[in-house]
C-alpha positions in Angstrom: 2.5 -37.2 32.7 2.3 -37.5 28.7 -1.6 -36.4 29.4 -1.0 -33.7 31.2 2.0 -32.7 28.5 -1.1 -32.8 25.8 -3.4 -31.1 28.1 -0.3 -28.0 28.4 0.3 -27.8 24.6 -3.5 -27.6 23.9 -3.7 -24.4 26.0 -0.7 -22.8 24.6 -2.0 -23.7 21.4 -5.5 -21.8 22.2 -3.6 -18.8 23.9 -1.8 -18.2 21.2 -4.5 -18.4 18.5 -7.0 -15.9 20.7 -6.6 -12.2 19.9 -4.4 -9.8 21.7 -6.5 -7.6 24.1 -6.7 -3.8 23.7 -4.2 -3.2 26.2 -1.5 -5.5 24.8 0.9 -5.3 22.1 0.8 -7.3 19.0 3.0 -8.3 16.8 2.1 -8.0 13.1 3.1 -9.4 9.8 1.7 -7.0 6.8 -0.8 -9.0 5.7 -2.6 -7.9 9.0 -2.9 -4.2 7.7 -5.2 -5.3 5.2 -9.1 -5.0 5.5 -10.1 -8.7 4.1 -13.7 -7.8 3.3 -13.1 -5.1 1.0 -10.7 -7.9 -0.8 -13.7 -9.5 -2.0 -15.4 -8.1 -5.0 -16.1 -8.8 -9.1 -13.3 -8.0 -11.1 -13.9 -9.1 -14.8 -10.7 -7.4 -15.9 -8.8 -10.4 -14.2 -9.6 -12.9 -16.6 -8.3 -11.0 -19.4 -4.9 -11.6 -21.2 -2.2 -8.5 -21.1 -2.6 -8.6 -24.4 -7.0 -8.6 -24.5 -6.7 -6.0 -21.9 -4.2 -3.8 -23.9 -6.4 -3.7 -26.6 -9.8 -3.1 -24.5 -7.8 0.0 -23.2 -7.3 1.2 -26.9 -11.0 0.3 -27.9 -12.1 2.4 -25.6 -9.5 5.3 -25.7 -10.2 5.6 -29.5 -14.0 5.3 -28.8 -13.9 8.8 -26.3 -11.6 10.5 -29.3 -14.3 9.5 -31.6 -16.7 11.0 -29.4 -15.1 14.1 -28.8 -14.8 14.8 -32.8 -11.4 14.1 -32.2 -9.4 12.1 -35.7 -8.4 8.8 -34.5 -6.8 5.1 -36.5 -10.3 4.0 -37.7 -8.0 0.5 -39.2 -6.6 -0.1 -35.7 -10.1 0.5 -34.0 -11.9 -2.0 -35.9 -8.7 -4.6 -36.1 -8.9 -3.9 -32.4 -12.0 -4.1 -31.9 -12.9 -7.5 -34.3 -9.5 -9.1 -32.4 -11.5 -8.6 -29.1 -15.2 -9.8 -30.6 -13.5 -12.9 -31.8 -12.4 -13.7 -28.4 -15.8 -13.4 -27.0 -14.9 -10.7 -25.0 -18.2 -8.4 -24.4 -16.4 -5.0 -25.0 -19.1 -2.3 -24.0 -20.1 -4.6 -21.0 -16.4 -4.7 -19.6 -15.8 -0.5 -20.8 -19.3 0.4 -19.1 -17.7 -1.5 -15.6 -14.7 0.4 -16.1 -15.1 3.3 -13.4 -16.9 0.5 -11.0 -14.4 -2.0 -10.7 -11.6 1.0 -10.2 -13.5 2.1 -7.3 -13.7 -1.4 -5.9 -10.0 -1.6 -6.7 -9.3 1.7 -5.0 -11.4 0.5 -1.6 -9.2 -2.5 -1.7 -5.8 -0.7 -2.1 -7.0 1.4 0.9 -9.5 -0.2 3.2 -7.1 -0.9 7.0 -8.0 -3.9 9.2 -9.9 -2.1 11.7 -9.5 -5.0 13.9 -5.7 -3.0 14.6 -7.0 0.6 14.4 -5.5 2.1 17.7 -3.7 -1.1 18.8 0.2 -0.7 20.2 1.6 -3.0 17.6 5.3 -4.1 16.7 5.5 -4.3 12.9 8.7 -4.7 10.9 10.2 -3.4 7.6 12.4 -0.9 5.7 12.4 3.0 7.0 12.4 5.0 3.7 13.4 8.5 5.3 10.8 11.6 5.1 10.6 15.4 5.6 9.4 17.1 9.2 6.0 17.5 9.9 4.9 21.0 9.8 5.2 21.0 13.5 8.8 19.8 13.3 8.0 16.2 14.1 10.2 13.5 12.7 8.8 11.8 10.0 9.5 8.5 7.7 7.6 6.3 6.1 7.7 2.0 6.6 7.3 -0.6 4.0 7.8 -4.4 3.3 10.1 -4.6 0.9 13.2 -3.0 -0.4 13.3 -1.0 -3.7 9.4 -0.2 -2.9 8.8 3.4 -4.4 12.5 3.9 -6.1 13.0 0.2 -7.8 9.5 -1.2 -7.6 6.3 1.0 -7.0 4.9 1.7 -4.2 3.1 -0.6 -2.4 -0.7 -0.3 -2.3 -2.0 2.4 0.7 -2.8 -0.2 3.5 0.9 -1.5 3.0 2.2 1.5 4.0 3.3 3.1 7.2 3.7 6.7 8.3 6.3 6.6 11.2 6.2 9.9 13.4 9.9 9.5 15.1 10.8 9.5 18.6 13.6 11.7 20.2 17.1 12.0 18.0 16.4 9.0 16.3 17.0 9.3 12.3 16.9 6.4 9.6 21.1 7.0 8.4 20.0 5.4 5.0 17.1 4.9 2.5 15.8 1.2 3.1 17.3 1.3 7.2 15.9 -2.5 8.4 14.0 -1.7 11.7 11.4 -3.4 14.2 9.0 -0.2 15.3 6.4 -0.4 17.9 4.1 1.9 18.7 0.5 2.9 18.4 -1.1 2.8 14.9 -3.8 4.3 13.7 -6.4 4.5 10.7 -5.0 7.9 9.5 -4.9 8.2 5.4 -2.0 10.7 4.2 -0.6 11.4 1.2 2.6 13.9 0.4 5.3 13.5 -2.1 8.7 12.9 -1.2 11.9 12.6 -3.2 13.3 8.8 -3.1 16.5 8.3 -5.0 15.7 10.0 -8.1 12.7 11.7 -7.9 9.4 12.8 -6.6 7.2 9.7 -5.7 3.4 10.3 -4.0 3.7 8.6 -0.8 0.0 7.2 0.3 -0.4 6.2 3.7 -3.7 4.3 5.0 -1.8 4.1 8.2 0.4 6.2 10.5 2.4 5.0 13.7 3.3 7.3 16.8 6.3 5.3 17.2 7.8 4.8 21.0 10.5 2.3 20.3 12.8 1.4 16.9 15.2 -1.8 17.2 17.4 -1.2 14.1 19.9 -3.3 12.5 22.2 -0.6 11.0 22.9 0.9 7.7 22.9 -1.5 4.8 25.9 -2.4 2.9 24.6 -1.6 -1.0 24.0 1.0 -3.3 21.2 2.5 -1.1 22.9 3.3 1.6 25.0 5.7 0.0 22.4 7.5 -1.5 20.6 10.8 0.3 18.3 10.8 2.5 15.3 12.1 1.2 13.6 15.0 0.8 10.1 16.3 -0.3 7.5 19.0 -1.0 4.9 19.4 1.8 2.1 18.5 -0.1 0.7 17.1 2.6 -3.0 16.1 2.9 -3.3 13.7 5.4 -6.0 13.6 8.1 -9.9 14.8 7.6 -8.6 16.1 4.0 -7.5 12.7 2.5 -9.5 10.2 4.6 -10.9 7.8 3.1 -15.0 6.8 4.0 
């Protein structure tokens, strides 16, 4: 009996570590949005100090004025400058990378798991409440954490959800707790829309044809009493803000 007990345990081990099929739905924890591979990449700026990247930042901000003709703090570029040297930090080296490792950082921020590309998912969160669609479809957006985009900032592209809304159903409150499940797709937006106290640039790697919302009710704090929000329909999402 205690063999075949093992020999039961084993294969509900193995079922549960295989893959869901296309036809199933899955049930995802964030981390799963994120393309891994583009994770991987050469990022000297890491190994700086705040402080040795602060002044790399100025180095090279006074460098362009120079450049420009522009009058600039000769003092504080060679203090800066001489700070940084004694460090043994190679200054042009790391200012020539500069646009490099930003794109690298961008394809990080961005890059979606494929692997869940047009997968029914279940996937839970905070709803941050959004305008229409131009079509009149219900829109919100879905994030981790609390306070992302109005206490914190918001959270990189590929950690962000773009919920298009079944029937009547409305988030009552800014950061409404809710379990979505639907079908999500690769589909890069981007829109600003007003959260708590101001315009915010909402960038979306994903977006989620939601059929089904399990919500746990308003929340009992200072969010839930604020507006819902509202935003300018600067909206660019499909072919125009997709990223390659």
């Amino acid at each position: 009996m205690r063999s075949i007990a093992l020999c039961v345990s084993a294969v509900a081990l193995l079922l549960a570590a295989l893959p869901a099929s296309a036809g199933e739905t899955q049930q995802l924890d964030w981390s799963r949005l994120i393309d891994q591979s583009a994770q991987d990449y050469d990022d000297p700026y890491r190994e700086l100090s705040p402080e040795q990247l602060a002044s790399l930042v100025s180095v090279a901000r006074l460098r362009e004025k120079a450049e420009k003709g522009e009058s600039i703090d000769e003092e504080r570029l060679v203090r800066e400058t001489t700070s940084l040297a004694e460090d043994g930090i190679d200054i042009d080296g790391l200012i020539a990378q500069r646009w490099t490792v930003a794109e690298r950082r961008e394809r990080a921020a961005t890059s979606g798991n494929k692997a869940v590309d047009g997968r029914e998912v279940v996937l839970s969160g905070f709803v941050i409440p959004a305008p229409a669609d131009d079509d009149g479809r219900a829109t919100a957006y879905l994030v981790a954490e609390r306070g992302m985009c109005s206490h914190m900032p918001p959270p990189s592209p590929n950690q962000m959800v773009r919920l298009r809304l079944p029937g009547n159903w409305r988030p009552q409150a800014i950061y409404q707790p809710a379990r979505v499940s639907g079908l999500l797709s690769i589909e890069p937006s981007e829109r600003s829309v007003r959260v708590v106290d101001g315009m915010v640039p909402m960038r979306a790697t994903f977006s989620m044809d939601v059929s089904n919302i399990e919500s746990s009710g308003l929340l009992q704090n200072e969010e839930a009493s604020q507006p819902l929000a509202s935003g300018q329909h600067q909206d660019h999402s499909n072919a125009e803000s997709r990223h390659q």
